[in-house]
N, C-alpha and C positions, 0 to 999 in steps of 0.2 A: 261251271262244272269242271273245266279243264285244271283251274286254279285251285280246288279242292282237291282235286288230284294229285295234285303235285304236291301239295301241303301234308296232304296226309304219306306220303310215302316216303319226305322226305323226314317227318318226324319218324316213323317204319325205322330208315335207316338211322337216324341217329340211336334211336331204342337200340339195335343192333348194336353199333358200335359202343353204345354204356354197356351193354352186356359184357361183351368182348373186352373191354377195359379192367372190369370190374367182374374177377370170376368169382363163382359161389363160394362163399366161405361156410359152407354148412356142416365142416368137420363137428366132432367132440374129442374130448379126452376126459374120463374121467376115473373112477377108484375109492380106494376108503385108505385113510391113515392108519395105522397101526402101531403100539407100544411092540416091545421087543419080547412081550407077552403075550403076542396076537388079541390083544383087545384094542377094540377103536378108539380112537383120539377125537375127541369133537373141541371146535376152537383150533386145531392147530391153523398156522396161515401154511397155504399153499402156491407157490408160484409157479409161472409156466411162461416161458422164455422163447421163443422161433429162433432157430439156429442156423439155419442155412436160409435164410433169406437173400431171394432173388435181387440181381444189380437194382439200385435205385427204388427199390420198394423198404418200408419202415418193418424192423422185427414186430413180430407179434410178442406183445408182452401183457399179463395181467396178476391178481392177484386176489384170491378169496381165502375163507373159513371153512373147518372143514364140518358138516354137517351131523344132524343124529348117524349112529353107526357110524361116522369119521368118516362118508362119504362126501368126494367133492366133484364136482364137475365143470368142465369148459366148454361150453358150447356155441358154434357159431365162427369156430377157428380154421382159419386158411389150414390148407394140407401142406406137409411136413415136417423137419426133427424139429424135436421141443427137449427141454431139459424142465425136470419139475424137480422144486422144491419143497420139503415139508419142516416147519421150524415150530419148536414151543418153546418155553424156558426151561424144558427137561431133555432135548433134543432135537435132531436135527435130521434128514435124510433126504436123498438125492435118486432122481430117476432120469429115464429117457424113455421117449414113446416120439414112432414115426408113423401118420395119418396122412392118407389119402385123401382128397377135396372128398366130401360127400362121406366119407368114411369114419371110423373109430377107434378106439382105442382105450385099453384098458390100463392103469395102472395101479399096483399097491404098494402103497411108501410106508416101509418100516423104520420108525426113528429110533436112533439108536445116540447112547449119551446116558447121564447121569440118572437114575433112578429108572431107567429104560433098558439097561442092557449096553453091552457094544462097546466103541470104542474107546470112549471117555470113562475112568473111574476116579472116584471119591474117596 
């Protein structure tokens, strides 16, 4: 009995100490694309970078499409600065959004470029 005891509380604390190792990453970031016409972009690729990444831990980094309505989301992302990218063959545009562990975050990226508006012309 004693020996069950012991077993089991010592796995208790290791569960503990994975916990503590490994905090909740249950942030999001998400938003919708935008032409420099406020219409949505669907397909554009969007990145999202972690920028102030703690000593000895890896940046968070990923990369999707943006969906109907040019909405895209990240979820599941350590808390935060992030730099977000939005790219097509017609433009380009840059964000930042800083989240909370557990928290969110909204952003709208308007591309701007050739046939879009902005800073690049033809």
């Amino acid at each position: 009995m004693k020996f069950k005891l012991i077993i089991t509380t010592l796995l208790f604390v290791l569960a503990l100490v994975g916990i503590a190792a490994n905090p909740v990453t249950a942030a999001s970031v998400g938003g919708a694309v935008m032409d420099a016409n406020g219409s949505p972009v669907v397909g554009a690729v969007v990145t999202i970078q972690q920028i102030d990444v703690p000593r000895g831990q890896r940046p968070y980094a990923a990369r999707i499409e943006s969906g109907r309505g040019g909405r895209y989301v990240f979820d599941g992302i350590p808390g935060g600065h992030f730099v977000l990218r939005a790219q097509t063959r017609v433009g380009s545009t840059r964000g930042e959004a800083t989240v909370r562990a557990n928290g969110s975050a909204r952003v709208q990226l308007v591309l701007t470029g050739r046939r879009g508006g902005g800073d690049i012309r033809d």
